[in-house]
N, C-alpha and C positions, 0 to 999 in steps of 0.2 A: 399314320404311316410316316417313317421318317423319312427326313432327304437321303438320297445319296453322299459319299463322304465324297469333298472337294479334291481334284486330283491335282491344282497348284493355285500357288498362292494368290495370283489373279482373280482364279475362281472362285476363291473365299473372300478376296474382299468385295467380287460382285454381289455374293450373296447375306455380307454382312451391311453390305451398302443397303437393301433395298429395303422400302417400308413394312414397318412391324419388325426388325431384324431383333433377335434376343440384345444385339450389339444395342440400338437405340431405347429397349428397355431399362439395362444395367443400371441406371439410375436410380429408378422406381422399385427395384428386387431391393429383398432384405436379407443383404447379406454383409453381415457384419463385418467377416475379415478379407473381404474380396478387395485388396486395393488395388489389386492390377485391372480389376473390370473396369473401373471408374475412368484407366486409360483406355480401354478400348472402348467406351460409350463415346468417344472421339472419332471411332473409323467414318462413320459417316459419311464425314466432311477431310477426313483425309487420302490424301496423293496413293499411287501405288507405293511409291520408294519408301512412303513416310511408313506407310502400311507394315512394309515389312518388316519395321525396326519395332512397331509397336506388337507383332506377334509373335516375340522373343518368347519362347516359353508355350508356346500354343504348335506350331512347326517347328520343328529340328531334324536335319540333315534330312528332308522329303515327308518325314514321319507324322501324323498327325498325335497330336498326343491328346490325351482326355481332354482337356481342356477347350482344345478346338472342335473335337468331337462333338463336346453336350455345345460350343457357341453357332455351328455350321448347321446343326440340326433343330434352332429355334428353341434348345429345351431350357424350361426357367428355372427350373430347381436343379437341373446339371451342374451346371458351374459352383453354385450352393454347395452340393455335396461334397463335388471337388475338391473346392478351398477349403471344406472342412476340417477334408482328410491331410490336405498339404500343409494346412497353419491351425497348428492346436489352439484352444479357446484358451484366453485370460486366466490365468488364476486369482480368485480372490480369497484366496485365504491366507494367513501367515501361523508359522509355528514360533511361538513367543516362548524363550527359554530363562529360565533361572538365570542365568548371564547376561540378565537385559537384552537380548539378542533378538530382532525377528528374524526367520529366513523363510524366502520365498521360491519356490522351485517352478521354474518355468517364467513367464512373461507376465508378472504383475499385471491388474488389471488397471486401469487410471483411477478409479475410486482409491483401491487400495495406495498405490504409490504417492497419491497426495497424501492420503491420512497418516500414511509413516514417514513423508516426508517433512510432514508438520509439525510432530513429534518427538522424531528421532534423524540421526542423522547416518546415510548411506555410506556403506564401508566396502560392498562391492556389489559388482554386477555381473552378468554371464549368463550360465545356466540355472547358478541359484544367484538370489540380490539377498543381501544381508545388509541391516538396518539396526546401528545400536541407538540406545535409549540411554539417555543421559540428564543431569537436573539441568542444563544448559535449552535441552530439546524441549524437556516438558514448560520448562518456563517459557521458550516461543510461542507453546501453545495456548499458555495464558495468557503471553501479553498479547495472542489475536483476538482473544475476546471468549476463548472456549471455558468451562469450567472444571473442575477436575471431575465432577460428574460424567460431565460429556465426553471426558479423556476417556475415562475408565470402560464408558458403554462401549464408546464405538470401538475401540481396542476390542472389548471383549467380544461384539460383532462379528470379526475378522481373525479370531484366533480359534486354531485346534483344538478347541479343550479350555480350562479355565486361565486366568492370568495370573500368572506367576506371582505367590508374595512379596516378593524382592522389586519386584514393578508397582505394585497396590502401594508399598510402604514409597517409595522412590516419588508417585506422583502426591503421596500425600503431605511428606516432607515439605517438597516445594512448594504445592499450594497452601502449607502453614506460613510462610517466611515470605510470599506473596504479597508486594504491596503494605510489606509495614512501611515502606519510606518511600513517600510520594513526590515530586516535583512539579510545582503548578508554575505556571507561567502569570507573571508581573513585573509591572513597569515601575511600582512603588510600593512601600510598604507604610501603612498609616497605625498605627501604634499609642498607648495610654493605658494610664494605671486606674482608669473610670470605667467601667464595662458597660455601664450604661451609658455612658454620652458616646461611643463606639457602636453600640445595638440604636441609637437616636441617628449617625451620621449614615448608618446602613439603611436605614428605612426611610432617611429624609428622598422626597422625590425629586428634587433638586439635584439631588449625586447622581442620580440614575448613568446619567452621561457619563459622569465617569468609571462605570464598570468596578464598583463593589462588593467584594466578596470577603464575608468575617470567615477567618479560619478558625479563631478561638477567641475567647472571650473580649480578649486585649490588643487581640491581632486584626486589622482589617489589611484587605491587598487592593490594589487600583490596577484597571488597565490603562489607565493615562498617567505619562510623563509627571517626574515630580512637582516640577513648577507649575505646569496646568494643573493639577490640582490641589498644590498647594493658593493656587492662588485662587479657585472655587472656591475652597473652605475659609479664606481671609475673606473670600465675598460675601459671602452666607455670617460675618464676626466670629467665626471660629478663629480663636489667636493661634495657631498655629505655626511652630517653626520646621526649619527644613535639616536633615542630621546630614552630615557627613559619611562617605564609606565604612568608618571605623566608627560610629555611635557618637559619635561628638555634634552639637550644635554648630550649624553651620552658620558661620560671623556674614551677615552681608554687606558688601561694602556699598555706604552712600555716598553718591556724587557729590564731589567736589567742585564750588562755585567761586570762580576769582570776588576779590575784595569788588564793592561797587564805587564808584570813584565819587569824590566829595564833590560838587557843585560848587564852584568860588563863591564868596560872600555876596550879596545885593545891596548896591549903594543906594542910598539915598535919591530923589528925583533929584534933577538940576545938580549935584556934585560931579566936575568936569573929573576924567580919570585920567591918568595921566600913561604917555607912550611910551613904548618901549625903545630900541635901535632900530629894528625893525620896521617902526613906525604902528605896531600894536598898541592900543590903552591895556596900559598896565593898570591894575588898580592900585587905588593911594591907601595907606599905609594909616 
């Protein structure tokens, strides 16, 4: 038997105060688009005044409306129903057009929105969202780590119908021209026209430290500074010099040491030396 309907506002938040109220459930229901329950799993613990402003939508001008209806009368799957009816379910589908185009009619669902956000890039929103596809978009999706495999599935996952040829060619473009030109990060570059004393300095365990990595035969890269490892490899008798920005041998300069001063001649024992004005021995001549 149901309750009787609440005759003012008072009375409904006495009875959505009390324990077991559907109000203190909201939480626990599965209801997907119900965001405004989630404010009223709050009456509880809230004032009269506060009360009122939180059943915007539930009372109107005296009137109860469904809403407060199925919450007054304890019903769990009331409210459910309700917001069924007032807030359409997610779309996840898209219509993928010849024009690299998607378009989405109604309120994308989050799955969907990230995956065409990953992809492609948003040209508008509303009542339909449209989403174009471009070699700019599908390369973001590679360089986060997806494959044009993965492009291709989950696209086709989420579309009306099959995926337009002008899309199949567009991702396959990009992921051919993918990573032909790489940039690695180094602090130096170690270099020689010997490929095997470059394959001996990469596997010596002594380099270890310095973070070794052969990119081609001739080519090694260090993560440490040139002078620290220029100066490992002088330690290890590797003769190694250091180049310049522009490929030149780099000249280093050695310190410079003033002349060292001659030490006056040593006389004989017992020859008296003779003074100066001063009154210094001068020595004799």
């Amino acid at each position: 038997m149901s309750a009787p309907e609440p005759r003012s506002v008072g009375e409904l938040a006495d009875r959505l105060q009390r324990p077991g109220s559907v109000a203190l459930a909201l939480p626990r229901l599965a209801l997907p688009h119900l965001q405004v329950a989630e404010a009223l799993a709050t009456l509880a613990s809230a004032s009269r005044d506060a009360l009122a402003n939180l059943l915007l939508g539930v009372l109107a001008r005296g009137v109860l409306f469904p809403m407060g209806a199925a919450l007054s009368a304890d019903d769990t799957e009331g409210p459910s129903s309700v917001c069924r009816r007032l807030l359409p379910a997610a779309t996840g589908t898209a219509r993928i057009g010849a024009d690299l185009t998607a378009v989405v009619t109604g309120t994308p669902s989050a799955r969907l929105t990230a995956l065409l956000d990953s992809v492609a890039d948003r040209q508008a929103g509303g009542t339909a969202s449209v989403w174009r596809f471009s070699a700019g978009g599908i390369r973001r999706a590679l360089d986060a780590g997806h494959t044009p495999d993965d492009i291709a599935a989950d696209l086709a996952a989420v579309a009306v119908g099959p995926l337009p040829q002008p899309l199949s060619y567009l991702i396959t473009d990009v992921a051919r021209s993918h990573g032909r030109v790489r940039v690695t990060p180094a602090a130096c570059v170690i270099h020689s026209k010997e490929p095997a004393l470059l394959a001996e300095l990469a596997a010596h365990r002594k380099f270890d430290k310095l973070g070794l990595r052969q990119l081609a035969p001739t080519v090694l890269v260090s993560r440490t500074p040139l002078d620290k490892t220029l100066a490992a490899l002088r330690a290890e008798g590797c003769a190694s010099v250091a180049e310049t920005t522009n490929g030149t041998v780099r000249i280093e300069q050695t310190e410079r040491r003033g002349a060292a001063q001659v030490p006056p001649p040593r006389l004989p024992r017992g020859e008296p030396r003779s003074r100066n004005s001063d009154g210094r021995r001068r020595p004799s001549t």
